[in-house]
C-alpha beads as a LAMMPS data file, in Angstrom:
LAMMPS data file: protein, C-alpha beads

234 atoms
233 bonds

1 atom types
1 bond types

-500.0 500.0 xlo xhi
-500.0 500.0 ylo yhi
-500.0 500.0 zlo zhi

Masses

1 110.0

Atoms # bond

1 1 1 -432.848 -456.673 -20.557
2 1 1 -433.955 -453.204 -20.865
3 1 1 -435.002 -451.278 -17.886
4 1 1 -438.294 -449.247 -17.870
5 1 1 -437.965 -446.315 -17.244
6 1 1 -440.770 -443.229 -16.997
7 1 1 -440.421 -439.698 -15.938
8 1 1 -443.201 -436.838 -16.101
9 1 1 -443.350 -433.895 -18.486
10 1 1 -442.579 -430.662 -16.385
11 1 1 -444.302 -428.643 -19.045
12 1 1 -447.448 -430.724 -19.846
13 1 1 -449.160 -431.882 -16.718
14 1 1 -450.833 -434.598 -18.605
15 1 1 -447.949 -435.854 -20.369
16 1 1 -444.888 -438.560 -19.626
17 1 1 -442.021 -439.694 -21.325
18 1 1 -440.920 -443.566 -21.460
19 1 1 -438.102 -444.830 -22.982
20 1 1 -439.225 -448.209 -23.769
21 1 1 -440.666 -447.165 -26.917
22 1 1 -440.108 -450.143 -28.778
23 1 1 -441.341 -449.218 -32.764
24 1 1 -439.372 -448.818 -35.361
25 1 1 -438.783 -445.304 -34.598
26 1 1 -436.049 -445.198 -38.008
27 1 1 -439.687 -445.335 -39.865
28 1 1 -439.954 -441.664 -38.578
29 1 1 -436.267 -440.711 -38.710
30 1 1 -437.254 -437.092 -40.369
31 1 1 -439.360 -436.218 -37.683
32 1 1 -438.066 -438.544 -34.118
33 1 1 -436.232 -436.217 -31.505
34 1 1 -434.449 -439.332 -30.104
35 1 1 -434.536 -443.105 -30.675
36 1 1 -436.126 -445.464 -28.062
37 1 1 -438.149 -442.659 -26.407
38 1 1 -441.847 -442.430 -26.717
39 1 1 -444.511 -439.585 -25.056
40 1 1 -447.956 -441.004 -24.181
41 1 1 -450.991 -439.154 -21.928
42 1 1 -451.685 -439.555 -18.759
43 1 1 -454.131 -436.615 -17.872
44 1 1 -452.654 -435.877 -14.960
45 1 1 -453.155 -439.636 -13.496
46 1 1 -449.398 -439.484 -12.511
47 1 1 -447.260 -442.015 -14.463
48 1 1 -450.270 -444.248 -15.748
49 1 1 -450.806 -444.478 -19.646
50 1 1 -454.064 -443.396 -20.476
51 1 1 -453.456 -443.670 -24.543
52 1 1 -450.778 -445.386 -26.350
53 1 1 -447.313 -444.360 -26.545
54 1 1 -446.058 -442.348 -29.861
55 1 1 -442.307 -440.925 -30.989
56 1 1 -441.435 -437.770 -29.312
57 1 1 -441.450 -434.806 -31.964
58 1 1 -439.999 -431.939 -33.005
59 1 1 -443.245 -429.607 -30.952
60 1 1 -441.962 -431.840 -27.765
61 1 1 -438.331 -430.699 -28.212
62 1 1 -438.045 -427.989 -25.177
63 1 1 -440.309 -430.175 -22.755
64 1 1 -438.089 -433.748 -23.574
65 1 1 -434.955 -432.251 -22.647
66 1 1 -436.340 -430.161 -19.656
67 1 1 -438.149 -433.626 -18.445
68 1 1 -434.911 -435.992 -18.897
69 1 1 -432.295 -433.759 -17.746
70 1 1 -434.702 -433.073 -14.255
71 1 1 -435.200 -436.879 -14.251
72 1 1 -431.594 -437.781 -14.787
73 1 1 -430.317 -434.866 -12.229
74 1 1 -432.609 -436.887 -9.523
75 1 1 -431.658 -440.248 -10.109
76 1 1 -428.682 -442.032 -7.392
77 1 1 -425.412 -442.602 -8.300
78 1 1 -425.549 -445.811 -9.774
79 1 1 -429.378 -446.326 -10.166
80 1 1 -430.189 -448.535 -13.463
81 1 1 -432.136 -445.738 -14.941
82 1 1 -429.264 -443.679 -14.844
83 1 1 -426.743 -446.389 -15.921
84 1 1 -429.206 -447.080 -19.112
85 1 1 -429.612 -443.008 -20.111
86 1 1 -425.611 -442.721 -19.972
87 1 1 -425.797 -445.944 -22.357
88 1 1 -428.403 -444.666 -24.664
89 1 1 -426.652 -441.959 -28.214
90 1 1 -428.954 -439.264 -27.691
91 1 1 -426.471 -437.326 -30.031
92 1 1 -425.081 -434.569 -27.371
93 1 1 -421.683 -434.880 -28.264
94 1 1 -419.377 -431.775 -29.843
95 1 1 -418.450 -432.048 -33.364
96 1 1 -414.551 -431.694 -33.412
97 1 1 -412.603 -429.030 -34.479
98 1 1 -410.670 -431.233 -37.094
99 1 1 -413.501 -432.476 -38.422
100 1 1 -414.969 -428.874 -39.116
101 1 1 -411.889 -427.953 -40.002
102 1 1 -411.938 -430.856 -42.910
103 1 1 -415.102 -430.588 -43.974
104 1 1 -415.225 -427.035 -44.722
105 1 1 -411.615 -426.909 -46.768
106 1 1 -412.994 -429.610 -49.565
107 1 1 -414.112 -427.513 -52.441
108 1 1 -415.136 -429.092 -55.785
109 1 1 -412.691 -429.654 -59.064
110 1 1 -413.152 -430.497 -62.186
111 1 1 -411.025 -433.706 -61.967
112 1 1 -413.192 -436.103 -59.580
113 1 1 -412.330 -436.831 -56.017
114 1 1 -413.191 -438.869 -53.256
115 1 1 -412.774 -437.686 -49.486
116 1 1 -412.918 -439.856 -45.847
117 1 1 -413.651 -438.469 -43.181
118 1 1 -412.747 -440.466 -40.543
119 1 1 -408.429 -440.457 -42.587
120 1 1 -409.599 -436.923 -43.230
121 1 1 -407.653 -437.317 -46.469
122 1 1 -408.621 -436.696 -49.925
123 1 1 -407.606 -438.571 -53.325
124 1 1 -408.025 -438.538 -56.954
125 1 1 -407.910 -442.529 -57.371
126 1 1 -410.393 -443.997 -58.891
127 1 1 -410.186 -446.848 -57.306
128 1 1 -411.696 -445.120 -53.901
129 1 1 -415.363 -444.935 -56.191
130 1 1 -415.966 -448.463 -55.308
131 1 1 -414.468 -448.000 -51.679
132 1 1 -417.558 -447.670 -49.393
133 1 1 -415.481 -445.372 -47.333
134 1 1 -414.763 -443.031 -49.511
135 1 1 -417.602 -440.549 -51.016
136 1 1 -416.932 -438.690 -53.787
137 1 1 -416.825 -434.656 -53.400
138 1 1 -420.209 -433.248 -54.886
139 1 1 -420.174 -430.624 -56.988
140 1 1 -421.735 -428.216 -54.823
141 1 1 -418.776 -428.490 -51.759
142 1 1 -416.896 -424.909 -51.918
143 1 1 -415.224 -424.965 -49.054
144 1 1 -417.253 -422.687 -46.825
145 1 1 -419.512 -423.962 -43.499
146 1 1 -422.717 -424.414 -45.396
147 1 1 -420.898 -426.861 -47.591
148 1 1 -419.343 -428.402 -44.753
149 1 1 -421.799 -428.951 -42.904
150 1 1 -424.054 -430.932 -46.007
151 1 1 -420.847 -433.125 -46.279
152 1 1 -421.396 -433.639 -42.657
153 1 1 -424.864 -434.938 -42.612
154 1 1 -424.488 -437.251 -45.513
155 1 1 -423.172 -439.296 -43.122
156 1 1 -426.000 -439.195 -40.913
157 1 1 -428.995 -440.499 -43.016
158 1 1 -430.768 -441.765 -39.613
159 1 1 -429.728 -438.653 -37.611
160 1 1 -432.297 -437.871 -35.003
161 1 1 -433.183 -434.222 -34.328
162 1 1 -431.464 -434.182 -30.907
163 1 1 -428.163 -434.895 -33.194
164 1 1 -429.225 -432.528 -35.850
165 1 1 -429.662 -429.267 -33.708
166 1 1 -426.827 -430.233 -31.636
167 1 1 -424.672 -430.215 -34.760
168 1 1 -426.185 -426.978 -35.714
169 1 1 -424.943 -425.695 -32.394
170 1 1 -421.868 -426.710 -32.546
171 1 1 -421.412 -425.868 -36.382
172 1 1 -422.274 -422.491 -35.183
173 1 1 -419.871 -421.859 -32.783
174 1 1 -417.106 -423.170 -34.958
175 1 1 -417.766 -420.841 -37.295
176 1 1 -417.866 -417.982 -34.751
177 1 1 -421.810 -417.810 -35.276
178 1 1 -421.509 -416.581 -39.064
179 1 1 -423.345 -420.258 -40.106
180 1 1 -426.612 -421.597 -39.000
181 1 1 -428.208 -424.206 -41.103
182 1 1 -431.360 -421.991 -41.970
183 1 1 -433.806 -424.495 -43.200
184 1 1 -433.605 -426.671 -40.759
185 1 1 -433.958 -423.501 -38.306
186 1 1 -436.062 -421.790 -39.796
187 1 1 -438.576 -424.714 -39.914
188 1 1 -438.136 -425.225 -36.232
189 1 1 -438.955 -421.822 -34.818
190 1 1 -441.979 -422.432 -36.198
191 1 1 -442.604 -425.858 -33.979
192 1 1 -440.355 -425.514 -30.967
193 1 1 -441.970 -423.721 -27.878
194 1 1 -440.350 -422.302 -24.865
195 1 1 -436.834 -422.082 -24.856
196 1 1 -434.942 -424.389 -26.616
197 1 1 -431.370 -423.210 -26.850
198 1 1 -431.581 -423.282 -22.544
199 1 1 -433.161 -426.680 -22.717
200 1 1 -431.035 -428.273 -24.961
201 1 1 -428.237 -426.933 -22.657
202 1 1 -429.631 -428.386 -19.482
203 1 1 -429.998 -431.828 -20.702
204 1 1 -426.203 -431.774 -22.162
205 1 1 -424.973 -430.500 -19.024
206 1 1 -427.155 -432.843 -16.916
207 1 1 -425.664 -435.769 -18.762
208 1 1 -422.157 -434.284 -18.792
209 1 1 -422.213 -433.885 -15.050
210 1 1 -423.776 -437.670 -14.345
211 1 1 -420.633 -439.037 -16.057
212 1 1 -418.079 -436.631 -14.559
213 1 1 -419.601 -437.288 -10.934
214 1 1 -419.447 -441.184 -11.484
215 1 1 -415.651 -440.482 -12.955
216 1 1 -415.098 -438.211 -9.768
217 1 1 -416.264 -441.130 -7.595
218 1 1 -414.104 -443.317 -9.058
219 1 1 -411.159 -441.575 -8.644
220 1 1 -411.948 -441.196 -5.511
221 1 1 -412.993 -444.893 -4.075
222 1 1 -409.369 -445.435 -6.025
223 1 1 -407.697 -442.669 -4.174
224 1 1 -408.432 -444.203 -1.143
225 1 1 -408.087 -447.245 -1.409
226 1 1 -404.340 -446.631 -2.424
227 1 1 -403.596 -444.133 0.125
228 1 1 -402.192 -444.673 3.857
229 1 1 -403.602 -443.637 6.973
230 1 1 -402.620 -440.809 8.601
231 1 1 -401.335 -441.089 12.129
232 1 1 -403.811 -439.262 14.827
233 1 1 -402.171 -436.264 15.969
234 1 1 -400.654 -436.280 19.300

Bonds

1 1 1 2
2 1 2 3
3 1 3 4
4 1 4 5
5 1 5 6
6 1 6 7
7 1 7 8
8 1 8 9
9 1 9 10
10 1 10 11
11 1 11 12
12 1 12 13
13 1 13 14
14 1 14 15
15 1 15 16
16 1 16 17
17 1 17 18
18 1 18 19
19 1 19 20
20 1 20 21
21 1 21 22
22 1 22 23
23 1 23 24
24 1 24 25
25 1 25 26
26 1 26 27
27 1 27 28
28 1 28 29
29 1 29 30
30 1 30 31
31 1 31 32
32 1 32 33
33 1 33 34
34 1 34 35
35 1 35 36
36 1 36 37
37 1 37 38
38 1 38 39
39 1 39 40
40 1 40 41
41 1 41 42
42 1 42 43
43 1 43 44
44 1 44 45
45 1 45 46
46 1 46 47
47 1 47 48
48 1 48 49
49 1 49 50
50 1 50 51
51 1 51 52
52 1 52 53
53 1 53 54
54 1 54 55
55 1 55 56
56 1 56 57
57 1 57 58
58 1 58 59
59 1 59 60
60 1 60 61
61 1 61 62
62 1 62 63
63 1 63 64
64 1 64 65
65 1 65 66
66 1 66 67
67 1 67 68
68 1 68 69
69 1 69 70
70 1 70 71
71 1 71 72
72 1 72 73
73 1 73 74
74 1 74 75
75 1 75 76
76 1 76 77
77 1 77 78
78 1 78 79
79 1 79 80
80 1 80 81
81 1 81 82
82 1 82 83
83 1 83 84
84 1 84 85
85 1 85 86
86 1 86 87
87 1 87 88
88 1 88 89
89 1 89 90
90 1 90 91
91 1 91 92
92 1 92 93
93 1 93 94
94 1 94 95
95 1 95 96
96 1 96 97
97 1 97 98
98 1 98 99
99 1 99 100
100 1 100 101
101 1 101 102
102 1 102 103
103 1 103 104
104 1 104 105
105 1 105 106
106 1 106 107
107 1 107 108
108 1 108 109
109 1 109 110
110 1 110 111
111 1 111 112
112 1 112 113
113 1 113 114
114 1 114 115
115 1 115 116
116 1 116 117
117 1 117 118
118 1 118 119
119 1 119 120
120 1 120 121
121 1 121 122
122 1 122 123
123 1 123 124
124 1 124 125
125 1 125 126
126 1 126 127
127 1 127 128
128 1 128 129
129 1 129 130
130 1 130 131
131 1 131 132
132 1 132 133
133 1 133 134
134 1 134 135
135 1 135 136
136 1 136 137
137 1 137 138
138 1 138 139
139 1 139 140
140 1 140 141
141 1 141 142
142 1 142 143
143 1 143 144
144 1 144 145
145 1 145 146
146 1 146 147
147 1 147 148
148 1 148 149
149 1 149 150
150 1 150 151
151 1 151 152
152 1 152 153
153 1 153 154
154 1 154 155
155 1 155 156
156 1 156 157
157 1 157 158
158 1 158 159
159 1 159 160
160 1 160 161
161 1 161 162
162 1 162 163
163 1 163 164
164 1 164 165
165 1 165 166
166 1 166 167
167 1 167 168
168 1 168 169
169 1 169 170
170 1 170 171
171 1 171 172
172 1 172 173
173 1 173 174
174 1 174 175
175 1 175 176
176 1 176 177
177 1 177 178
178 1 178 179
179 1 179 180
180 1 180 181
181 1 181 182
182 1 182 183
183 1 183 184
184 1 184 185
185 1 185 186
186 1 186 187
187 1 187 188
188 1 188 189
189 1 189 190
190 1 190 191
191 1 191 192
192 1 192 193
193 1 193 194
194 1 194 195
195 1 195 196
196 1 196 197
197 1 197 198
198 1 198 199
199 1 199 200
200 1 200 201
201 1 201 202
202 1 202 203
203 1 203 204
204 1 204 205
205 1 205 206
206 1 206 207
207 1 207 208
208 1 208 209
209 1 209 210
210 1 210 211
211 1 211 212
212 1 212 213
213 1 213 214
214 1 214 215
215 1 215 216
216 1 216 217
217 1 217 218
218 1 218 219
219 1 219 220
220 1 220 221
221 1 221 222
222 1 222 223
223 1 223 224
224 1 224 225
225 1 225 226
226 1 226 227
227 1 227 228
228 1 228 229
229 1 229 230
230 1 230 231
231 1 231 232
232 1 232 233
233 1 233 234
């Protein structure tokens, strides 16, 4: 059963976030900033809908994550909302080294060849062509970021935009800053307002630190429950 849940825009007073948004959001995939949550107006009528509810978009991108990290920073320990965010792939996670590492070493050849990333391994059978997980190098991988990072995302048809700028980031600080995925960047200084890079941040960190204080809680209820008493002090 899915728990509604509906937090206020800190930047738009007559905005709020829900994220029972219930279309087929992967309709919109080019353009959706994260699957299952929708925006709808409220002109300033607290969390009543005064319109109907639409995918949150790229323009949104600096308000979403300022609104869902304050919302998830709030929220109790073990409150269903919270419990139901932590659940939800909003796409925050770091892309690994090895993986980077993998992507960016494949450079085209003349003989064909198929890679996986998940073996990170790369063969010249031709048996892996009708191996759905195996792709087959294109001829435009030459072992540098850019390449890598095109590899990457053809393995992410139905990426959301949270996932795509996140993998930006992290692509970027792999590569000690010299790659940044310019189209997609380029496009999106156009559309984002505020500040994004500190937003984004927020709502990674605000996520990071709901599942490292239930973990710390844990380890804690554990602790002492398997430790004895100490004697009073005389």
């Amino acid at each position: 059963m899915s728990v509604p849940i509906y937090f206020p825009s800190l930047l738009n007073p007559g905005l709020a976030y829900t994220r029972n948004y219930d279309i087929d959001t992967y309709g919109h995939r080019s353009g959706v900033l994260a699957h299952r949550y929708g925006s709808y107006r409220t002109f300033g009528d607290g969390l009543t809908p005064h319109s109907g509810t639409s995918y949150v978009g790229i323009a949104l991108f600096t308000d979403f994550c300022l609104s869902l990290a304050s919302f998830i920073l709030a929220q109790p320990l073990a409150s269903p909302a919270l419990v139901a965010i932590r659940s939800d792939d909003l796409g925050l996670e770091p892309v690994r080294r090895e993986t980077y590492d993998f992507l960016c070493s494949l450079r085209f050849k003349d003989k064909p060849q198929w890679y996986s990333l998940p073996l990170r391994k790369v063969s010249n059978s031709q048996e892996k062509a009708y191996d759905n997980r195996w792709r087959k190098v294109p001829s435009d991988a030459d072992a540098t970021p850019a390449s890598g990072l095109r590899l990457y995302f053809a393995d992410l048809e139905y990426a959301t935009l949270l996932r795509r700028y996140a993998v930006n980031r992290f692509w970027r600080e792999l590569s000690n800053g010299f790659f940044l995925d310019e189209e997609v960047f380029d496009t999106w200084r156009e559309q984002i307002a505020g500040d994004h890079v500190q937003a984004w941040d927020a709502l990674r960190l605000a996520v990071d630190f709901a599942s490292t204080r239930e973990h710390a809680h844990r380890l804690l209820d554990f602790a002492i429950q398997n430790s004895t008493p100490l004697k009073a002090a005389a």
